[in-house]
N, C-alpha and C positions, 0 to 999 in steps of 0.2 A: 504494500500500500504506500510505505514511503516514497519508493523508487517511481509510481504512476505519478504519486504528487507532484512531487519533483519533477519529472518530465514534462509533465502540465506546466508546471511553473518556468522552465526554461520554455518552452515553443511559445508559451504565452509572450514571455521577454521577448524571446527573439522577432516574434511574429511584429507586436507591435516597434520595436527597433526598424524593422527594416519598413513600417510605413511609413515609419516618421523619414526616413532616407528618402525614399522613394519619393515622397508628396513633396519632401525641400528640397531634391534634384528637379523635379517637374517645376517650381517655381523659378532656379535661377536658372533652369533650361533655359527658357522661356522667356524671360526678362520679366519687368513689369510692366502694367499702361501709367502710372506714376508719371507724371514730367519729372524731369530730374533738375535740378541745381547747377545752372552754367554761371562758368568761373569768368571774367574778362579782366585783364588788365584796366586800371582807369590811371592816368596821368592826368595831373592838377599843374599848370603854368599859370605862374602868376607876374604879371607884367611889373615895373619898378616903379609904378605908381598907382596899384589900387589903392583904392577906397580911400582918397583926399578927406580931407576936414580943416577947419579952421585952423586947426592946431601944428598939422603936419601936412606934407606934401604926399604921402602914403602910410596906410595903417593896414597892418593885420585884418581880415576878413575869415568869420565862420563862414563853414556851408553847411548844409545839411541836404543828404541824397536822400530820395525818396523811390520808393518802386509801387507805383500806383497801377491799378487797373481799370481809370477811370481818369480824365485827364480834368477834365469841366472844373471840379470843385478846385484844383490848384491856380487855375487859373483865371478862375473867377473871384477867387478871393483876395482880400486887399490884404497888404504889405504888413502892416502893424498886426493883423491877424494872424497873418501865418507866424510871424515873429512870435507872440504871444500864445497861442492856443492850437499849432498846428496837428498837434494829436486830433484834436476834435472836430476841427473843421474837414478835415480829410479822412475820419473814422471810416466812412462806408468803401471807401475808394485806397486806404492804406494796404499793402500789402506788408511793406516794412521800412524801417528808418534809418538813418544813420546820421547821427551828427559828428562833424569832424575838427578835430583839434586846429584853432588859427591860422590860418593861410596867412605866411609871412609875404611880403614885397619880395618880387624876384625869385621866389620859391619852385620849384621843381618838385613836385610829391607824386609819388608810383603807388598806388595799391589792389589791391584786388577788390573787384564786386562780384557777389553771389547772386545771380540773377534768379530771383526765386519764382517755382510754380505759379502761374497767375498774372503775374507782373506783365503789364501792354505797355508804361509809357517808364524810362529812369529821369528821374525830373532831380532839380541842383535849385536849392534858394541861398542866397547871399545874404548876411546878414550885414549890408552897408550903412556907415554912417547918415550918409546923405541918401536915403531910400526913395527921398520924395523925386530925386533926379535921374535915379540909378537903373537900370534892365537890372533885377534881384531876383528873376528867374530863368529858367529855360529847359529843356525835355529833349528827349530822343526817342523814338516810336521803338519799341523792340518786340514788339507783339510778334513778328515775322521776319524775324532773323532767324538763323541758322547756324549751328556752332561755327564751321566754315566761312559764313560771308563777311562777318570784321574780325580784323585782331585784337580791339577793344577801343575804349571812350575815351578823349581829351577832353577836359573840363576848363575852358581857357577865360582868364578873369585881366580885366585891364580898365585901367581908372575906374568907372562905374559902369561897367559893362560886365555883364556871364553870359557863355556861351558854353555849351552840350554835343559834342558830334559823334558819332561812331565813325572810327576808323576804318576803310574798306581794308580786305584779304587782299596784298599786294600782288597772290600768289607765289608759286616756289621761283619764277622765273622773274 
């Protein structure tokens, strides 16, 4: 009676062992339908005279990236609001945020974005002194790119001006 037990109890083991294989080989067969997480280089230039003020001829400037799936509410909303409340004005249409440490004058800054599932527009607000003069936004459609069709984003900021591009695939040749 031992020996049946026991027998029972390993085929039972092994049995469900090799489902559990079988069912997690047929999933990373297969892949998933998931969108997956594309990475792109973003390069930040900053010209030797952003963001003037009374006080100086150029000053440090935040930005904050934004991966929206909905462009209207960014760009419908006024300057002091995004400044102030941007969580909540863009709630329905946030995908996700990032706010980025001071953009010096003259600055060169390389980092990565995670272009997350969802995400139609990568949108860049400036938080300039002088906002009431300033372009303190601007976007790139990425709803229908391709990992292949750019190598990544320039984010190029100069006196009061921002500007968002994607970089075309220069291709190998």
């Amino acid at each position: 009676m031992f020996r049946k037990t026991l027998s029972s109890y390993v085929a039972l083991t092994f049995g469900l062992l090799a489902a559990v294989v079988l069912t997690s080989g047929c999933s990373s067969m297969f892949g998933s339908d998931e969108p997956e997480v594309v990475t792109y280089p973003l390069n930040i230039v900053a010209g030797d005279d952003i963001n003037p003020s009374d006080l100086s001829p150029a000053n440090p400037v935040i930005l904050h990236l934004y991966q929206l799936n909905n462009l209207e509410p960014f760009q419908s909303a006024e300057v002091i609001d995004l400044y102030q409340q941007d969580a909540t004005l863009l709630a329905d249409s946030l995908v996700h945020k990032t706010s980025l440490a001071s953009v010096l004058p003259k600055e060169n800054r390389k980092l990565d974005v995670n272009i997350l599932p969802g995400t139609k527009y990568l949108a860049v607000f400036a938080e300039f002194a002088s906002y009431g003069q300033a372009k303190t936004r601007a976007w790139v459609d990425v709803s229908n790119l391709e990992d292949d069709d750019i190598e990544g984003f320039t984010v190029a900021i100069n006196l009061l001006t921002l500007n968002i591009q994607a970089i075309e695939d220069s291709g190998w040749w």
